[in-house]
DOKE-539945 format. One record per residue (C-alpha): residue in three letters; x, y, z. Coordinates in steps of 0.001 Angstrom, whole numbers, plus 500000, padded with zeros to 6 digits. Example, Ala and Ser with C-alpha at 12.3 -4.5 7.8 and 13.67 -1.06 7.14 Angstrom:
2
ala512300495500507800 ser513670498940507140 
***
This chain:
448
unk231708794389063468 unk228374794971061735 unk224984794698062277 unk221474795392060499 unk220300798765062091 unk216759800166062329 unk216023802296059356 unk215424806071060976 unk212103806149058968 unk209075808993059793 unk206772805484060446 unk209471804214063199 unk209854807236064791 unk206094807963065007 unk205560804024066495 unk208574804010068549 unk207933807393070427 unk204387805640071079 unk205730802784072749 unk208436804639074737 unk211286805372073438 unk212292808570071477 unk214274809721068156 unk216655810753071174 unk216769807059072184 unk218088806074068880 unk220190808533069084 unk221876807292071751 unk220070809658074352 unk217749809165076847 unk214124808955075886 unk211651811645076408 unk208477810243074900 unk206852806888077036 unk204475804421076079 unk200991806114075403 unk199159804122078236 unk196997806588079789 unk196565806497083519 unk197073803627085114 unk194084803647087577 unk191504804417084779 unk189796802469081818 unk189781799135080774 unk192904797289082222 unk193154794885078729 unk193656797927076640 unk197496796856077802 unk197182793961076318 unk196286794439072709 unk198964793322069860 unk199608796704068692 unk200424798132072333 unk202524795296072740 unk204609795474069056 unk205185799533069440 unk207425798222072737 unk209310795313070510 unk209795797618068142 unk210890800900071274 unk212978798021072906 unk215024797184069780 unk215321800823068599 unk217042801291071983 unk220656799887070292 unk222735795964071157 unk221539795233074423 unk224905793773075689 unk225157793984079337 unk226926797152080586 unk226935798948077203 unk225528802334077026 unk222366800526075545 unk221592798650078063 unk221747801529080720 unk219198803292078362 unk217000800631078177 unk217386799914082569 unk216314803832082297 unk213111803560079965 unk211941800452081682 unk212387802283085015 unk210271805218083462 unk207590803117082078 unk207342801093085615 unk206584804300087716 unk204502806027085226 unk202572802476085481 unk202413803715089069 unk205486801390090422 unk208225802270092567 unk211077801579090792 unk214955801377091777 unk217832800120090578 unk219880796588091640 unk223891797031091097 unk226226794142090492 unk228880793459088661 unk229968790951086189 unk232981789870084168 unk232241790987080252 unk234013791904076834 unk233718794987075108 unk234768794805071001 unk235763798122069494 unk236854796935066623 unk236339793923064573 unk237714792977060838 unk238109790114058648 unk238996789642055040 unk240253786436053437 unk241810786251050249 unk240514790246049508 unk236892789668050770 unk235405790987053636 unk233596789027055727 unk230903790145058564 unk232076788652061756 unk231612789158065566 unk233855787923068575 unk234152784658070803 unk233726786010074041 unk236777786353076146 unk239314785435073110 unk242354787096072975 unk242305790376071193 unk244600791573068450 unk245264794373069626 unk245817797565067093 unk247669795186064553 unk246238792697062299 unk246735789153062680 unk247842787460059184 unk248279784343058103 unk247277781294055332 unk243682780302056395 unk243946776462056454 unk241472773392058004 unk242452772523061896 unk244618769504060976 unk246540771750059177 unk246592774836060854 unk249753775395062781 unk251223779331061905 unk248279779411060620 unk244811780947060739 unk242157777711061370 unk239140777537059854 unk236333775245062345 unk232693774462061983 unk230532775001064904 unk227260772513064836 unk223746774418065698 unk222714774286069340 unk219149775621070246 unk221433776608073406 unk223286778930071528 unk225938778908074358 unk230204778227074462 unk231171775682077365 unk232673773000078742 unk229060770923077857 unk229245772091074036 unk231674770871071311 unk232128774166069721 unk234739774050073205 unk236492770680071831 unk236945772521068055 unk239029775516069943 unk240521773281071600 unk241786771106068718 unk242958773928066746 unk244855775810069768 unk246674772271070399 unk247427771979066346 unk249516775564066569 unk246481777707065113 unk247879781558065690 unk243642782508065374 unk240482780943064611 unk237320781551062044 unk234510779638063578 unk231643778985060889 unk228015778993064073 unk225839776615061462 unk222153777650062240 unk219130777721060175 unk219566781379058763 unk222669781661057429 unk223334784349060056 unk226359784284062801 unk224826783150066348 unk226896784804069400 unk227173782489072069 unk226212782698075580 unk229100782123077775 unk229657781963082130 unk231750784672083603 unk234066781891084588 unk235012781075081133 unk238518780303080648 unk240149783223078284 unk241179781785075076 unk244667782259074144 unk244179783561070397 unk241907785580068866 unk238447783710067505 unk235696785482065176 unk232612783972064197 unk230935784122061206 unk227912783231059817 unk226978779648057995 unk226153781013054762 unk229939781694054784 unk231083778159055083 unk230988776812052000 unk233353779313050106 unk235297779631053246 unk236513775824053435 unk237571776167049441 unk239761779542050799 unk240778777068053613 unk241547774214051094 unk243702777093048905 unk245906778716051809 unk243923781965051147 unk245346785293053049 unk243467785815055552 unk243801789280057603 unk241759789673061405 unk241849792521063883 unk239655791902067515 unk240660795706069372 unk238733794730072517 unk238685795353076110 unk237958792851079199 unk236569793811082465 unk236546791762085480 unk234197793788087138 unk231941795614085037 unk229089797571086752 unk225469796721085408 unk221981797099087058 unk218874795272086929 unk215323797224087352 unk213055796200090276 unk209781797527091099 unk206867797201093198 unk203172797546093268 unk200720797044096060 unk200878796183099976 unk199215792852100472 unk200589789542101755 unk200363787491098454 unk203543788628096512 unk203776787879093029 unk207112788084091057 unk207347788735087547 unk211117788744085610 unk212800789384082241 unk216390789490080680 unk216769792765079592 unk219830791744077896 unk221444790324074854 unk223921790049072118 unk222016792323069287 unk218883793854068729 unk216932790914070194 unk213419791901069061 unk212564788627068740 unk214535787093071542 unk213863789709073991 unk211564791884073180 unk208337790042073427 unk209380789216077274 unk209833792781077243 unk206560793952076083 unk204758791265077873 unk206286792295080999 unk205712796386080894 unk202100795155079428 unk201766793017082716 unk202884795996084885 unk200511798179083796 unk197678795427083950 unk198518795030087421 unk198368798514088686 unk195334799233086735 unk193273796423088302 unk194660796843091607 unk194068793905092982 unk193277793789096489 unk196146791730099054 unk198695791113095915 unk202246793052095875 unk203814792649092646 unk207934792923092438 unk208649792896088701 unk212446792189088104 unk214283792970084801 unk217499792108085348 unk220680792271082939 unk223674789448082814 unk221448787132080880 unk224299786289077950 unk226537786315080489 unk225427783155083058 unk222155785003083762 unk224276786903086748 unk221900789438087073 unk219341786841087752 unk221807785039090188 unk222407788718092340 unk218589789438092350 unk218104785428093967 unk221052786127096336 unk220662789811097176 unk217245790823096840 unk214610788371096139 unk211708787790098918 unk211505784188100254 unk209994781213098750 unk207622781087101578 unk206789784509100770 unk206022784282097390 unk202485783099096048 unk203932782898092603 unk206964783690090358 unk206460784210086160 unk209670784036083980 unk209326785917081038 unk212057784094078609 unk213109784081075562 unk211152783369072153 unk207907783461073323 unk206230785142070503 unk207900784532067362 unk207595783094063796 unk208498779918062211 unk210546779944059229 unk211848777817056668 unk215492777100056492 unk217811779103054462 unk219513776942051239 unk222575777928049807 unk222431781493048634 unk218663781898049564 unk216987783785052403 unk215087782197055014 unk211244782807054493 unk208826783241056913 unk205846780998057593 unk202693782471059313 unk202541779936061828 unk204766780307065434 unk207796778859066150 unk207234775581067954 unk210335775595070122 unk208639778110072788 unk208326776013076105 unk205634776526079063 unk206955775047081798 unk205529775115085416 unk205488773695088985 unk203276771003088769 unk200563772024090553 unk200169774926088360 unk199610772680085077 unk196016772121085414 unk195654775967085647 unk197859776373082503 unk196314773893080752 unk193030776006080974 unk194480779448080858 unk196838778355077592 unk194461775682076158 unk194087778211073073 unk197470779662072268 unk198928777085070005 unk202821775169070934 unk202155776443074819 unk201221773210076554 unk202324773232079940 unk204669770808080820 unk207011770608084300 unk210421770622082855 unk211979774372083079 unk214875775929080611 unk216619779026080671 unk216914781741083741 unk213709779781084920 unk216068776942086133 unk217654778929088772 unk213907780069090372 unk212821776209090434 unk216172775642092492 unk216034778200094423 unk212894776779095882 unk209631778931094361 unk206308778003092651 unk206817779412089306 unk206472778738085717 unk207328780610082724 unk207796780842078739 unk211155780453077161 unk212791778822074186 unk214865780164070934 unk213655780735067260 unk215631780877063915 unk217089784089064542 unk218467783728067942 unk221408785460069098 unk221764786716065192 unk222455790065064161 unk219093790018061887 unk216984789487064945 unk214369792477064198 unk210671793555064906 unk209671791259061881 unk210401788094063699 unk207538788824065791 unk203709790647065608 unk201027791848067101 unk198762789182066155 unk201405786573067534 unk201867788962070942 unk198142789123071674 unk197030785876073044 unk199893785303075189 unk199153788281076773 unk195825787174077397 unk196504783883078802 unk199215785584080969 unk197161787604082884 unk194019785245083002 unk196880783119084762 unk197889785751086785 unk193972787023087608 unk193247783636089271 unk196458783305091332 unk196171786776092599 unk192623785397094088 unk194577782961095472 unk195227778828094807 unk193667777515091570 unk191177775300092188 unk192129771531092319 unk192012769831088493 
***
């Protein structure tokens, strides 16, 4: 299994151990050094907010390692966002659940001599020590043998019942495939993990994705019965223990909620990490302002890849009431990245300067006209009222909320890095967040 790491570089280290995380972090250690924020209580509050405050923590929050729920990783990073929260001034503590997941130890593939980069299906049948081995052939013609399927690009990124990457398994368990090479098409070139639900059935043989730069050459191997060797070493746990991060500020009756994933399939700079930023910027905001009669809860909360069950515990567990709640902000995915032009063939995608349009504001509708003001200047944010992502479940579970979320070319890829996003693309969401979050901590907006 392979992924792009973080080059160790003296520049990295200096802006990484400024935004809160360590040499030690990278490591695979705790970090020692936190975000250089000053006080809390002192100075001018929008000093959080500025681009370059808010990249050093992309860049701290992918230096941390794959942000899988219940790795190592993410532990570290429920650790440094607990550390940043209190030195904010919060009182942090930890939520425990537990959650179905997959662990890969070790992942190969090689057809007809060449290795290819790959990563798991979730909850596929592993290998075990041995390599599987067999003629790579096309679905129809795949039994004994090794199948080769196409999945079609879904801004969803997810496995399921609703997709038809589901249907392809299907087809080539039913033909006699022994295992299965699943080419995610996406506009990169790069493999895409996919999201699953902890109630996903297990899949009887072992499948490995790959990346859609790979298909072409792969389906003339298929065409040619190429040898194809794959090895999936992997563990499953029915109840692995993760933990969100909750924390509070303040004492007064109007409680405002603000949420994250914390978790992913890779580095998720992109993905993650401006939710990330945005929310320890947010924190720190907060608790420098002080607003009178506002409690803040901020929630980052792991299971996000895996049906957003650390989402689901906080709503069931911990959460305060609807009625009790003035507001709730989702901090998704995507909400500060690039736009890019398509990879062809052999070529790399390259970026453009402009943001990715797929990022979504989405609101209760009587927050709309506030949005509408708050956002009219940050381009592709135009509030609208129909929610996606970990958003859904708050909306259904009865709050006034509204939130940012959506994908971008390198979701759930390997190559999601620090350069899908930038300060200059960070800063005026920032802005707009907390001028949204200024007026509702006054109280109602004022009628449109």
């Amino acid at each position: 299994m392979t992924s792009p790491r973080i080059a160790l570089t003296r520049r990295l280290l200096i802006r990484t151990a400024l935004g809160g995380a360590t040499a030690a972090a990278l490591t695979g250690k705790m970090p020692g050094l936190l975000a250089d924020t000053g006080s809390a209580t002192t100075g001018d509050a929008r000093r959080f907010l500025r681009g370059e405050a808010l990249f050093r923590d992309v860049e701290a929050y992918a230096a941390l390692g794959e942000h899988r729920t219940a790795t190592s990783a993410d532990k570290r990073t429920g650790e440094w966002l607990a550390e940043n929260l209190r030195r904010a001034g919060f009182k942090p503590e930890f939520l425990p659940f537990t959650t179905r997941q997959f662990f890969p130890e070790t992942v190969r593939l090689e057809v007809g001599g060449r290795a290819v980069s790959a990563f798991p299906l979730w909850f596929s049948k592993p290998t075990g020590t041995a390599d599987l081995s067999a003629p790579l052939a096309m679905t129809e013609d795949s039994k004994d043998r090794i199948a080769l399927v196409s999945f079609p690009f879904d801004h969803g990124a997810s496995f399921g019942s609703r997709f038809e990457n589901l249907r392809r398994v299907e087809a080539a368990i039913a033909a006699g495939a022994k295992g299965i090479i699943a080419v995610t098409e996406g506009p990169t070139g790069e493999l895409i993990a996919l999201n699953v639900s902890p109630s996903q059935t297990a899949i009887p043989i072992p499948v490995l994705l790959v990346g859609g730069r790979e298909g072409e050459w792969l389906q003339k191997a298929a065409a040619q019965g190429a040898p194809t060797r794959l090895r999936l070493q992997a563990r499953e746990e029915a109840a692995s223990a993760a933990r969100g991060v909750v924390a509070t500020y303040g004492s007064g009756p109007r409680r405002i909620v603000v949420s994250t994933p914390q978790s992913g399939w890779f580095r998720c700079a992109g993905e993650r990490g401006p939710g990330i930023a945005l929310f320890l910027a947010l924190a720190r905001w907060a608790a420098a302002r002080s607003t009178p009669g506002v409690t803040y809860e901020f929630l980052s909360n792991t299971g996000h890849e895996i049906g957003g069950t650390g989402m689901q515990n906080y709503l069931r567990t911990r959460a305060p009431k609807p009625g009790e709640t003035a507001v709730w902000l989702h901090l998704g995915a995507g909400i500060a990245t690039y736009d890019w032009e398509a990879a062809k063939g052999s070529e790399k995608p390259r970026r453009k300067d402009t943001p990715y349009p797929g990022r979504r504001l989405t609101a209760s509708p009587d927050l709309i006209p506030l949005l509408t003001k708050t956002f009219e200047t940050v381009s592709h944010l135009t509030p609208n009222p129909q929610p996606v992502g970990e958003l859904v479940l708050v909306l259904r579970a009865g709050y006034r909320a509204f939130g940012i979320a959506g994908d971008h070319p390198f979701h759930h890829t390997p190559a999601d890095l620090p350069r899908t996003t930038s300060p200059a693309l960070l800063e005026p969401v920032a802005l707009a967040l907390a001028a949204t979050l200024d007026q509702l901590g006054k109280g109602d907006p004022p009628a449109a």
